[in-house]
Backbone as JSON Lines, residues from 0, in Angstrom:
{"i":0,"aa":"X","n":[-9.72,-0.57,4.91],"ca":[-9.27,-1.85,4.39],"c":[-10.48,-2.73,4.1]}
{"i":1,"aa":"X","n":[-11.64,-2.76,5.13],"ca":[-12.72,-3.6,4.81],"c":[-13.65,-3.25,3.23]}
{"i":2,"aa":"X","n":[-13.69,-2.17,3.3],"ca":[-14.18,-1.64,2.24],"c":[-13.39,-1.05,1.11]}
{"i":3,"aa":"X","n":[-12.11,-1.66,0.89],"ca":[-11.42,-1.27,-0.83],"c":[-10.85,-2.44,-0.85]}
{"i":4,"aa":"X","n":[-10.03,-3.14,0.62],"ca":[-9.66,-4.12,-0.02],"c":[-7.89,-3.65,0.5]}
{"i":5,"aa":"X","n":[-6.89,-4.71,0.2],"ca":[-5.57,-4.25,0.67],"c":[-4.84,-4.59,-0.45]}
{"i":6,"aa":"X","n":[-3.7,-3.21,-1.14],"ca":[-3.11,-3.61,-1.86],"c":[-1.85,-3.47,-1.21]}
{"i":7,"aa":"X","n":[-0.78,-4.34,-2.38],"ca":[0.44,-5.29,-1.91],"c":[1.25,-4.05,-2.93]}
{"i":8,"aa":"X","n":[2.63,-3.93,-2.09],"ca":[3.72,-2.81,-3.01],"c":[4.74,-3.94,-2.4]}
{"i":9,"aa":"X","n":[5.88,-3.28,-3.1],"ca":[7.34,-4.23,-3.06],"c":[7.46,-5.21,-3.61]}
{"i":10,"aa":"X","n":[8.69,-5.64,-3.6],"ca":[8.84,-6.89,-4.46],"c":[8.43,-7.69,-3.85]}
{"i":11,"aa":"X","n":[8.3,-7.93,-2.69],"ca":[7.47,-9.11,-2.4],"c":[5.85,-9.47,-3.14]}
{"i":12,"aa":"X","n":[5.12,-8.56,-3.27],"ca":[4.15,-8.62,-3.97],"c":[4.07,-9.11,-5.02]}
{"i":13,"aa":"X","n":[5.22,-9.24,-5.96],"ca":[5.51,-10.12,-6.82],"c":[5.33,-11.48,-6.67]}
{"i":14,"aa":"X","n":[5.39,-12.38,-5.62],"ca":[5.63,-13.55,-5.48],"c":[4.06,-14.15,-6.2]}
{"i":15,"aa":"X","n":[4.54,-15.17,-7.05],"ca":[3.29,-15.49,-7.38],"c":[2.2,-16.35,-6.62]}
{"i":16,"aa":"X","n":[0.88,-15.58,-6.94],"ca":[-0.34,-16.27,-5.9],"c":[-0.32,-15.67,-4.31]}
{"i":17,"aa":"X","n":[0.35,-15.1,-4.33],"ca":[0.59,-14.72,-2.81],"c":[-0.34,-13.45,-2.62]}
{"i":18,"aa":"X","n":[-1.1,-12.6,-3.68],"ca":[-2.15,-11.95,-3.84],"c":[-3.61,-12.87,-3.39]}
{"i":19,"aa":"X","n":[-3.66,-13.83,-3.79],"ca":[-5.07,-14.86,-3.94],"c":[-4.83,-15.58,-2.52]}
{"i":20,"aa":"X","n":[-3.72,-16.09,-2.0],"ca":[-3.53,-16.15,-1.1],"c":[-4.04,-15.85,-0.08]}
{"i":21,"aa":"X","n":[-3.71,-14.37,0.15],"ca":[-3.73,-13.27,1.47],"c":[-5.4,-13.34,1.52]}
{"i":22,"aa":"X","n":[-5.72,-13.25,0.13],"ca":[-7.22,-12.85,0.27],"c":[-7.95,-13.9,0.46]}
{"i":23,"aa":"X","n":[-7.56,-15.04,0.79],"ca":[-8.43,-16.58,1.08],"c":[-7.99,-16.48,2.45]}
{"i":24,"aa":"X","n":[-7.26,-16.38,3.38],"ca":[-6.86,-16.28,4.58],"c":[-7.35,-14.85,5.5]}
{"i":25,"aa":"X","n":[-7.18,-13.57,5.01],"ca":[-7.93,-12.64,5.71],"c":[-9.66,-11.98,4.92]}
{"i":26,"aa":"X","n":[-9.99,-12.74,3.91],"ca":[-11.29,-12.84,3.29],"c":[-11.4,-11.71,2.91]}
{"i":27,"aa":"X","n":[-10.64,-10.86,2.46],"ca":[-10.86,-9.7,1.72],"c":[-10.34,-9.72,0.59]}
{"i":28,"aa":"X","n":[-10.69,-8.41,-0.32],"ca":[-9.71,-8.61,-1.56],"c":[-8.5,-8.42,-1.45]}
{"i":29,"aa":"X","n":[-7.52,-8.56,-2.45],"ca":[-6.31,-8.48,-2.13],"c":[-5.72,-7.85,-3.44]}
{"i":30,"aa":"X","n":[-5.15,-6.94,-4.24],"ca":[-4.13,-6.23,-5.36],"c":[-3.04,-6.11,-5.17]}
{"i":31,"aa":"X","n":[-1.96,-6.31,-6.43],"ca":[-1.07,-5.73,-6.64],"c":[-1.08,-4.37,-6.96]}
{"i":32,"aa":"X","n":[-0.11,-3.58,-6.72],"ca":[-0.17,-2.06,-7.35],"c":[0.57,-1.98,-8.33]}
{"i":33,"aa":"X","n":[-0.36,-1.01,-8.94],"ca":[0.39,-0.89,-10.69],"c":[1.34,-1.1,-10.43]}
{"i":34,"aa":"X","n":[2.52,-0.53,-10.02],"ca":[3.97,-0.68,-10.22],"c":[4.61,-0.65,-8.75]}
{"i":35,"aa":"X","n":[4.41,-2.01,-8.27],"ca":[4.87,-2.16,-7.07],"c":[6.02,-2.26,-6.52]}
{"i":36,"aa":"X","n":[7.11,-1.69,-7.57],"ca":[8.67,-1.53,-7.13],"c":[8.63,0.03,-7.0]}
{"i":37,"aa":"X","n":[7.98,0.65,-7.25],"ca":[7.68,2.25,-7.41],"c":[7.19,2.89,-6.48]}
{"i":38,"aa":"X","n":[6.16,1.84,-6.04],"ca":[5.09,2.9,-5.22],"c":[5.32,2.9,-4.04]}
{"i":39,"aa":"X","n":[6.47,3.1,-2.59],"ca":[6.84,3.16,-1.8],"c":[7.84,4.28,-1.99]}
{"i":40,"aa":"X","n":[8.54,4.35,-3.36],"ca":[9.25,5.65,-3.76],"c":[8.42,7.16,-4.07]}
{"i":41,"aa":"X","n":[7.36,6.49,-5.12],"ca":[6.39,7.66,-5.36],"c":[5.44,8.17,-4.51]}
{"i":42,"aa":"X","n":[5.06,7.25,-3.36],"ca":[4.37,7.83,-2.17],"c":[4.97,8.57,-1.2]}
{"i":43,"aa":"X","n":[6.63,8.25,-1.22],"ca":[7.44,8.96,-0.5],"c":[7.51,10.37,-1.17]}
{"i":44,"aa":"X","n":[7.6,10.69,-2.17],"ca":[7.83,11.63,-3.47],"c":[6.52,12.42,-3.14]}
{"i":45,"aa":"X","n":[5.56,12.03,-3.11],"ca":[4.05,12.67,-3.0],"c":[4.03,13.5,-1.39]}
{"i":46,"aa":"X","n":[4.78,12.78,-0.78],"ca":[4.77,13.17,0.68],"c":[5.34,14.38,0.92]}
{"i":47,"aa":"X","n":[6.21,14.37,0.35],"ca":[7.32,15.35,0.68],"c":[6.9,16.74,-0.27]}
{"i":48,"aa":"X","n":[6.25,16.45,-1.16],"ca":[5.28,17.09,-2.24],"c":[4.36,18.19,-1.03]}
{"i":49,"aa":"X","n":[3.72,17.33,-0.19],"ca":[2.88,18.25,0.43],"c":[3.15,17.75,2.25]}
{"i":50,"aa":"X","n":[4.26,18.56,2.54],"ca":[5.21,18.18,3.9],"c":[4.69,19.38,4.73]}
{"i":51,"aa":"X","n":[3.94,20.64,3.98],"ca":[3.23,21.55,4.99],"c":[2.47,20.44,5.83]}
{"i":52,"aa":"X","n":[1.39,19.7,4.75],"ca":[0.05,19.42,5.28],"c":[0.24,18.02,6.54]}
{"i":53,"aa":"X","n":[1.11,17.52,6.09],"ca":[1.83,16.48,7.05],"c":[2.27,16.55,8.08]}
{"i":54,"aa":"X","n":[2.97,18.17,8.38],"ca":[3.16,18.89,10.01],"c":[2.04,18.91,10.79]}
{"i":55,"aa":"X","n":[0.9,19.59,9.98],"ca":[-0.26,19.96,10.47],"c":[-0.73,18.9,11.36]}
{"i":56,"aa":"X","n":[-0.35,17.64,10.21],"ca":[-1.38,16.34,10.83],"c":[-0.55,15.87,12.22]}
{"i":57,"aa":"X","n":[-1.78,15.85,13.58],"ca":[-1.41,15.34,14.64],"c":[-1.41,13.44,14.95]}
{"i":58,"aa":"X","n":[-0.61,13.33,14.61],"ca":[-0.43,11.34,14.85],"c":[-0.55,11.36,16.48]}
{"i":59,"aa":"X","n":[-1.3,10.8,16.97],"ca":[-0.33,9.95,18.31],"c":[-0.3,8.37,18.69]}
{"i":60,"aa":"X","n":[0.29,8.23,19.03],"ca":[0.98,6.92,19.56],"c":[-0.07,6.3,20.1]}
């Protein structure tokens, strides 16, 4: 995050200024994503795309 910066998905990200906002309050940059009604669907879509490599990966708590 320090180094790309945080981008905004959902419709909330829409709200205007609320990009310029975020980024005057946590001093980083801040983006919308190309198509931020999409990209919580298409990342889900990508996931499931490669659901071997996702078992593999150990998360813990």
């Amino acid at each position: 995050i320090v180094e790309n910066g945080i981008v905004l998905t959902g419709g909330g990200s829409l709200i205007r200024g609320l990009d310029q906002y975020l980024s005057t309050v946590v001093k980083l940059p801040v983006y919308i994503a190309e198509e931020p009604l999409l990209a919580v669907a298409k990342g889900t879509g990508e996931a499931l795309n490669q659901i071997d490599l996702l078992q593999q990966t150990n998360f813990e708590d």
